[in-house]
C-alpha positions as CSV (number, residue, x, y, z in Angstrom):
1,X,0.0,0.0,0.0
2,X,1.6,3.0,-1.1
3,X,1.6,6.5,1.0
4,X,1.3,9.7,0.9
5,X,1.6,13.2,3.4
6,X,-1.8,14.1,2.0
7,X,-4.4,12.6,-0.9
8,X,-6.4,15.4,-2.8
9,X,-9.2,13.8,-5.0
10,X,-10.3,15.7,-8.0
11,X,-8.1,17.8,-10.5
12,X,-11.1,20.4,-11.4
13,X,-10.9,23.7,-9.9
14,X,-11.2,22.5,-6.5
15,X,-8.8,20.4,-6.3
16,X,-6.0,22.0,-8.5
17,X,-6.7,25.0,-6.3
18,X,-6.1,23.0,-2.9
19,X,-2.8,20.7,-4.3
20,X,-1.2,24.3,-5.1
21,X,-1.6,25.8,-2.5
22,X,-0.7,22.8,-0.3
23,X,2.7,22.2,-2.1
24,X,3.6,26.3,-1.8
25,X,3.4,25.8,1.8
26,X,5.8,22.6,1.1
27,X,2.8,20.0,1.8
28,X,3.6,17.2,-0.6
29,X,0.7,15.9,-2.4
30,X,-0.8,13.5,-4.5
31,X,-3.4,14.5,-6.5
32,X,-5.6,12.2,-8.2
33,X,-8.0,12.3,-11.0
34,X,-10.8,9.4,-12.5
35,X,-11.5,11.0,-15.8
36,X,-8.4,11.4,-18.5
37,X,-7.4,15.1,-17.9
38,X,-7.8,18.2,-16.1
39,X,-10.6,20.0,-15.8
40,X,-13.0,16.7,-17.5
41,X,-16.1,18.2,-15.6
42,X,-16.3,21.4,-17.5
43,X,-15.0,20.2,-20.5
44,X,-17.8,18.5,-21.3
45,X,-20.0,20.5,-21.0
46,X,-22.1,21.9,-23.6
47,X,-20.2,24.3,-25.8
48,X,-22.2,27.4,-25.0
49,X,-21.6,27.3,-21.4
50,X,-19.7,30.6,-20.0
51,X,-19.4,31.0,-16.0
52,X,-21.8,32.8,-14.8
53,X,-19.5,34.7,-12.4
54,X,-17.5,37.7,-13.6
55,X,-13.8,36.7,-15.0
56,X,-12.4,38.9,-12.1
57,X,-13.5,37.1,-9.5
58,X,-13.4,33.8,-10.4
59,X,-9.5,33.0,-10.4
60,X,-7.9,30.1,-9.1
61,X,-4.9,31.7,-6.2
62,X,-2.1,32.9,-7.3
63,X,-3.5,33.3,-11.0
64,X,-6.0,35.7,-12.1
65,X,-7.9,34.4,-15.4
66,X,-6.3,36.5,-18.2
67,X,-7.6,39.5,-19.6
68,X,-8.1,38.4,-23.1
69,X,-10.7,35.4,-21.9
70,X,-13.5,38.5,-21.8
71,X,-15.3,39.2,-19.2
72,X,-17.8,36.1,-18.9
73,X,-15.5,33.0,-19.7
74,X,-16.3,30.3,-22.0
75,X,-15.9,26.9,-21.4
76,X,-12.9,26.2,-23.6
77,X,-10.7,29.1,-22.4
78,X,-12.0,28.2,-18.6
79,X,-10.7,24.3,-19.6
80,X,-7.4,26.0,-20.9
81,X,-7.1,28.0,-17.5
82,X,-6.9,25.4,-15.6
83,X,-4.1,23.6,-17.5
84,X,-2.4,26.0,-17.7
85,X,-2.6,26.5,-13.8
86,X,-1.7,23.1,-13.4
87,X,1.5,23.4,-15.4
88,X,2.1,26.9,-13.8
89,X,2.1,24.9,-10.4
90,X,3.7,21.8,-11.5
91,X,1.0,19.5,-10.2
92,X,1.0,16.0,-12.2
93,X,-2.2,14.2,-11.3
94,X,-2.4,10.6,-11.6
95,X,-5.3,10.5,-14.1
96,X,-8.1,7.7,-14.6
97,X,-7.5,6.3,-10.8
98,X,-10.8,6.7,-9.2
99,X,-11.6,7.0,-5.4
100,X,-14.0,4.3,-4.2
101,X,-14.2,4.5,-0.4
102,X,-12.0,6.3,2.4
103,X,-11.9,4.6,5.7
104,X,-10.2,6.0,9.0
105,X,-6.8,4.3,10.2
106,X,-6.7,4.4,13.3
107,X,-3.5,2.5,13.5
108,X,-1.4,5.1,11.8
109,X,-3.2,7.9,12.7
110,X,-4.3,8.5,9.1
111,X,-6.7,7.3,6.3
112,X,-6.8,4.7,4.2
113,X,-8.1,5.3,0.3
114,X,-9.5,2.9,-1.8
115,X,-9.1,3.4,-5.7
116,X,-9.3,1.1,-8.8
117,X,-5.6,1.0,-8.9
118,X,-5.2,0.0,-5.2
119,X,-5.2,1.0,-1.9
120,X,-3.6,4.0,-0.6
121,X,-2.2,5.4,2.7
122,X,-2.4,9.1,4.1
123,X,-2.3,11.4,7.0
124,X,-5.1,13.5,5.6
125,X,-7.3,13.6,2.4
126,X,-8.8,16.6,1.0
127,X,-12.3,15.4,-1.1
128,X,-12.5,17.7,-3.9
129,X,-14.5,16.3,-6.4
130,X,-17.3,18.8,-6.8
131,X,-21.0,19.6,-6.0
132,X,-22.0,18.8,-10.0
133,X,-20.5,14.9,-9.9
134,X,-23.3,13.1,-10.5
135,X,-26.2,13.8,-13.2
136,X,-29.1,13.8,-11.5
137,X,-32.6,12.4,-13.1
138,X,-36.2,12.4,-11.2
139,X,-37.4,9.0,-10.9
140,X,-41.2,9.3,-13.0
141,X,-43.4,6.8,-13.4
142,X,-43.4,5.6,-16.6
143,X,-39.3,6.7,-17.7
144,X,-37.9,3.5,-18.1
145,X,-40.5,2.8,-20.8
146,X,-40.8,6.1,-22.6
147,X,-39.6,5.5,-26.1
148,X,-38.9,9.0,-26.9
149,X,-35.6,10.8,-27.2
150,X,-34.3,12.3,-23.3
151,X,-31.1,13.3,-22.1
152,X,-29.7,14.8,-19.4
153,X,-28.1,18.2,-19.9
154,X,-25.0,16.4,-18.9
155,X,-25.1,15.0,-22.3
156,X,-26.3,18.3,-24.2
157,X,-23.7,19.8,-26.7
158,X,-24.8,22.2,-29.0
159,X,-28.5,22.7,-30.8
160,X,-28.3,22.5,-34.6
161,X,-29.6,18.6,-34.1
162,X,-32.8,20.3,-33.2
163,X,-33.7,22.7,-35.6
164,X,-37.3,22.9,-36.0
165,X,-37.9,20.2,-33.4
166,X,-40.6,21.0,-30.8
167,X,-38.1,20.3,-27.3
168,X,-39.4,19.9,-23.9
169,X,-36.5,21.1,-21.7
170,X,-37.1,20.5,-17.7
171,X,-36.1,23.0,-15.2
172,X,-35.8,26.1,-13.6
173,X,-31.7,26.7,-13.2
174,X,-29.3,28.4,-15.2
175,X,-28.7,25.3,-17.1
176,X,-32.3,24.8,-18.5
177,X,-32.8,28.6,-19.1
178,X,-29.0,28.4,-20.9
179,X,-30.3,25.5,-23.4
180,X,-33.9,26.8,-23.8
181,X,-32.0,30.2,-25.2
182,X,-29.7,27.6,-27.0
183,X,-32.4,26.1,-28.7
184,X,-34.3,29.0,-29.7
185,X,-31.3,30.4,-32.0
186,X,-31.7,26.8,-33.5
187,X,-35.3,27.4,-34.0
188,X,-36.8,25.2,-32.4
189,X,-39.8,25.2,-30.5
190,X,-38.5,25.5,-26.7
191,X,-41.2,24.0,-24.2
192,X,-40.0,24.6,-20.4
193,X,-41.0,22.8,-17.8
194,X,-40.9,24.0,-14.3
195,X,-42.0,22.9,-11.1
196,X,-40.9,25.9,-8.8
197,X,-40.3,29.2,-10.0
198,X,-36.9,30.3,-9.9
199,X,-35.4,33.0,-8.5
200,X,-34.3,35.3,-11.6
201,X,-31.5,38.1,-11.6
202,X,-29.5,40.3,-14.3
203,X,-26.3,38.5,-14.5
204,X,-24.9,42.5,-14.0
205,X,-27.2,45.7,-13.7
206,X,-25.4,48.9,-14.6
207,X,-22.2,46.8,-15.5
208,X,-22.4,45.9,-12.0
209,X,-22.1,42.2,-11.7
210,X,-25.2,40.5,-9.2
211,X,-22.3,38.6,-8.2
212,X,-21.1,41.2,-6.1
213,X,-24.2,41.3,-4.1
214,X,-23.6,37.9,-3.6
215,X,-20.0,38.1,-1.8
216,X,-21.3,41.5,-0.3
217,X,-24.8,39.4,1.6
218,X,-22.7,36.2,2.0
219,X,-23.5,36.3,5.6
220,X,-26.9,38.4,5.8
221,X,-29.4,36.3,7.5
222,X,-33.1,35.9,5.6
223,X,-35.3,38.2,7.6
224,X,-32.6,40.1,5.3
225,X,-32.2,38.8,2.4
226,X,-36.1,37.8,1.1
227,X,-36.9,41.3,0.8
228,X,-33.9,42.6,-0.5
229,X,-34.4,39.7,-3.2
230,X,-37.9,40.8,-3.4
231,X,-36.6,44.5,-3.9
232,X,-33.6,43.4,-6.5
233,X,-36.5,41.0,-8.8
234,X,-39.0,44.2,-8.9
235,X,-36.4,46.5,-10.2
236,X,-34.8,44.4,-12.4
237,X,-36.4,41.9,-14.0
238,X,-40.1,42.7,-15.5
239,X,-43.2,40.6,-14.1
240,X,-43.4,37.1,-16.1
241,X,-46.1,35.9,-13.9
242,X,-48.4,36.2,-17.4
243,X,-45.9,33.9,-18.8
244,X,-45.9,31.2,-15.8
245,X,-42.6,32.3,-13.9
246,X,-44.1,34.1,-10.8
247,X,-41.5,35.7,-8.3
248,X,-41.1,33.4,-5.7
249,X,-43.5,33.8,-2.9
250,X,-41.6,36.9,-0.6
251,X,-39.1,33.6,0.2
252,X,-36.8,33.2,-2.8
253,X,-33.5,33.5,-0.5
254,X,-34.9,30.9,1.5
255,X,-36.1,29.3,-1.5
256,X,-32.5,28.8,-2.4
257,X,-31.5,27.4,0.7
258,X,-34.0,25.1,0.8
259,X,-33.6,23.7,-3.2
260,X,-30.1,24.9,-3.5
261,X,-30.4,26.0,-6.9
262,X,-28.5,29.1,-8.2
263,X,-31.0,32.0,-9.5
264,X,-31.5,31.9,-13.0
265,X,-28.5,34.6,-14.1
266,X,-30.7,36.5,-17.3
267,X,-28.7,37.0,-20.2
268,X,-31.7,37.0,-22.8
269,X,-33.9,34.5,-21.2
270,X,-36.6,36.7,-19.7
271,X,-37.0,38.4,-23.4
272,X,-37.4,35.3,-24.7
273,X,-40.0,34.0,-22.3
274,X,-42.1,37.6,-22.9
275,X,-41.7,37.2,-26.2
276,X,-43.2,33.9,-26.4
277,X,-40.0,32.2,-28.2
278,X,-39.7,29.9,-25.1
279,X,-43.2,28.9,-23.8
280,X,-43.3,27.9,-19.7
281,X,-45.8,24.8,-18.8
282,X,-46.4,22.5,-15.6
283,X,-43.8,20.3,-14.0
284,X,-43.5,16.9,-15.3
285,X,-45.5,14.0,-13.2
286,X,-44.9,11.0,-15.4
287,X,-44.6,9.3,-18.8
288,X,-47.6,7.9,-20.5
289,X,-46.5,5.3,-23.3
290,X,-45.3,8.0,-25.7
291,X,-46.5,11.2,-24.0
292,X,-45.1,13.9,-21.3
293,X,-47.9,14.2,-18.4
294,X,-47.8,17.3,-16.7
295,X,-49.0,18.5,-13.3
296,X,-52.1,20.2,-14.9
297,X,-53.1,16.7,-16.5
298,X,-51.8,18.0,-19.9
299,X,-50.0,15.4,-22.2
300,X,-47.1,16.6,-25.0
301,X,-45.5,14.8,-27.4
302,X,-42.0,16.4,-27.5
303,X,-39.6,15.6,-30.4
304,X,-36.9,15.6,-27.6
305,X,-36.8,16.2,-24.0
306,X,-33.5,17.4,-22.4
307,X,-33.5,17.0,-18.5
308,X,-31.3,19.8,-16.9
309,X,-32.6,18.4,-13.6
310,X,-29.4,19.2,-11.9
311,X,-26.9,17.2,-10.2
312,X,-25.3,15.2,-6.9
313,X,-22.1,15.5,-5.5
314,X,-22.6,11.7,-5.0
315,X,-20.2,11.4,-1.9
316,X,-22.4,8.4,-0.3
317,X,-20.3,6.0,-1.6
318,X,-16.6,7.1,-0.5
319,X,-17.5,8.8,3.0
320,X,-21.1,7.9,3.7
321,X,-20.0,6.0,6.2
322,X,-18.0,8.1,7.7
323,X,-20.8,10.7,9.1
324,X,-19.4,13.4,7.6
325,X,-22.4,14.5,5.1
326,X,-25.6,16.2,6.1
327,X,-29.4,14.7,4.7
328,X,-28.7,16.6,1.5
329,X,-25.3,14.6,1.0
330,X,-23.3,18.0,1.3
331,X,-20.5,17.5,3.2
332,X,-20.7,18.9,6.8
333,X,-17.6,21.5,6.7
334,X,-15.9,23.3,4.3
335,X,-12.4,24.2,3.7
336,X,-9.7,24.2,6.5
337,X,-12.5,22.8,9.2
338,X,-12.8,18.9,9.8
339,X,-15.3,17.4,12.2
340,X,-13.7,16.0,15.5
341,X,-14.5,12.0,14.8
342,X,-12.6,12.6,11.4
343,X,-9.5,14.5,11.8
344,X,-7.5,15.1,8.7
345,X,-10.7,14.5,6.0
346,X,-11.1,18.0,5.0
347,X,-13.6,19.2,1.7
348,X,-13.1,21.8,-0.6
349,X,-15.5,23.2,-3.6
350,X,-18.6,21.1,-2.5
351,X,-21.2,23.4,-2.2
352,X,-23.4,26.1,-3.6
353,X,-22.5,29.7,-3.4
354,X,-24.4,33.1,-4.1
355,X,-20.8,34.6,-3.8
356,X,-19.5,32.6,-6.6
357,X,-18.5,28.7,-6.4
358,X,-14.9,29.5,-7.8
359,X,-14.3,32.3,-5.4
360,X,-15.2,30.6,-2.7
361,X,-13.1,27.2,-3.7
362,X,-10.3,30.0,-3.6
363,X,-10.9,31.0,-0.2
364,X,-11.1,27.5,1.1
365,X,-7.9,26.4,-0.6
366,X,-5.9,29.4,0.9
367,X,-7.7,28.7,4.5
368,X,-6.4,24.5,3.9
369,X,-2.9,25.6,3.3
370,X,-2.5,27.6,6.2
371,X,-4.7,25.7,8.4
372,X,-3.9,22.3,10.5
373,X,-1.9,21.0,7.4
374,X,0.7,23.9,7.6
375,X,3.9,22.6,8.3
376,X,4.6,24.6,11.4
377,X,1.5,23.5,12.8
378,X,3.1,19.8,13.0
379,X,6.2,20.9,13.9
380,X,4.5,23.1,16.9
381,X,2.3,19.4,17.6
382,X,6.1,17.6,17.3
């Protein structure tokens, strides 16, 4: 069984971020990676995608995104980024070795790690394998025998395959609203299905991005943050309530605390829903043989559907056991904090953010390196 000072798991931003930052402190790492390169998560994406936080504040440490990437990043130069970080840094991952279970050593004072190319020794492990692992696909009645064409948005690339299709899309994030755009410049005939209405923002107002708000209101409590939500929707974004996207109900930051899903950023979207382009209808309840059935007893007969039903960070399986995650399957803490019946098993990146998921993975890979696994905080415990 081989060994190491410290296992990270995941070579996205996340984990790229924390073996950096680790090693500049002179922490010795291993970082390993199941797909075949850096970055896998968001390069397979579909090819649309741009983050939807502002290109200044979503660098890794140490490396602000450069200036020619614009100032909402696409995909491929986001994909290029992080290479390029992970050369800048000198971190070699040990691609295609995948992480199946991590169990305490008591023995050695460490952790054991499972993986398909053995087993693995360490004094700590930082999990970094993202909040978007896992597609994620409701369980309707009737799925497993529709004969229609679905996918997940995981599996979504680009929309000429549709052109002049009619195309159920389902759901209410950034992912479904991104496609449903996608699919109109394809001209197709964009059905969306939602089940709660989302929370909808201007991805900047002013050339102000909402972001900011974001970082600025990390901590605000809700008593705050619902009506200053309610107060941002009513200036910003016009009433589609006529169009079957009502403002959520005076709770949408709880709203988003309770479903986890990022507000809707608008960059055309709400045009396109008041101009009829993309037509809102009932959640889905089912599959009928060859039809869609809808909460309001409606049935379509979609050329497509395309599920962007969101995703798990699918942890159950390596640390489960462990007591470690809460009923969401979010890990318990963040960053440079570990719980006291698992010392040494830190997380990093695994959780939604209103201030900006690649931010934040910054701020908990700087607080890592300079937190229990600092050098001088062993030497001090020598």
């Amino acid at each position: 069984m081989t060994s190491a000072r410290v296992i990270v798991i995941g070579a996205g931003p996340a984990g790229l971020a924390a073996a950096a930052r680790l090693q500049q402190q002179g922490v010795p790492c291993t970082l390993l990676e199941r797909a075949s390169s850096v970055g896998a998560a968001w390069q397979s994406r579909y090819d649309s995608l741009r983050l939807h936080t502002v290109r200044w504040l979503s660098g890794l440490p140490g490396a602000p995104i450069p200036r020619r990437y614009g100032r909402w990043v696409a995909r491929d130069d986001l994909v290029t980024y992080l290479h390029d970080y992970a050369e800048r840094n000198r971190l070699q991952p040990e691609l295609g070795v995948e992480v199946m279970r991590i169990d305490r050593d008591r023995e050695n004072d460490g952790w054991r790690v499972e993986t398909s190319e053995g087993a693995r020794a360490a004094g700590a492990v930082v999990v970094a394998t993202g909040y978007s692992r896992t597609p994620h696909v409701p369980q309707w009645p009737g799925l497993d025998t529709y004969p229609g064409s679905l996918i997940h948005s995981a599996d979504y690339r680009e929309p000429s395959s549709y052109a002049g299709k009619r195309v159920l899309v389902v759901g209410a994030g950034n992912s479904a609203a991104e496609i449903a755009v996608d699919l109109v410049g394809a001209r197709a005939q964009v059905e969306l299905s939602v089940r709660t209405p989302p929370n909808i923002v201007r991805r900047d107002t002013l050339g102000v991005p909402s972001q900011l708000f974001g970082i600025a209101l990390k901590r605000a409590p809700e008593r705050v943050m619902n009506p200053l939500g309610r107060l941002l929707r009513r200036l910003s974004v016009p009433d589609l309530s006529e169009h079957g996207l009502p403002a959520p109900a005076g709770d949408g930051f709880t709203q988003f605390l309770r479903t986890q899903t990022v507000p809707i950023l608008d960059h055309g979207f709400v045009d396109l829903v008041r101009s009829g382009a993309i037509t809102v209808v009932a959640a889905v309840e089912g599959f009928d043989s060859d039809a869609v059935r809808l909460a309001d007893g409606s049935l379509h007969r979609p050329d497509a559907v395309i599920t962007a039903t969101g995703y798990r960070p699918d942890l159950e399986p390596m640390v489960g056991h462990l007591d470690v995650l809460d009923d969401r399957g979010v890990p318990r803490v963040h960053g440079a904090k570990t719980l006291p019946h698992a010392p040494g098993l830190y997380f990093v990146g695994i959780e939604v953010q209103l201030a900006g998921l690649i931010r934040e993975i910054a701020r908990e890979a700087r607080g890592l390196a300079h937190g229990e696994l600092a050098p001088s905080r062993h030497d001090s415990r020598a």
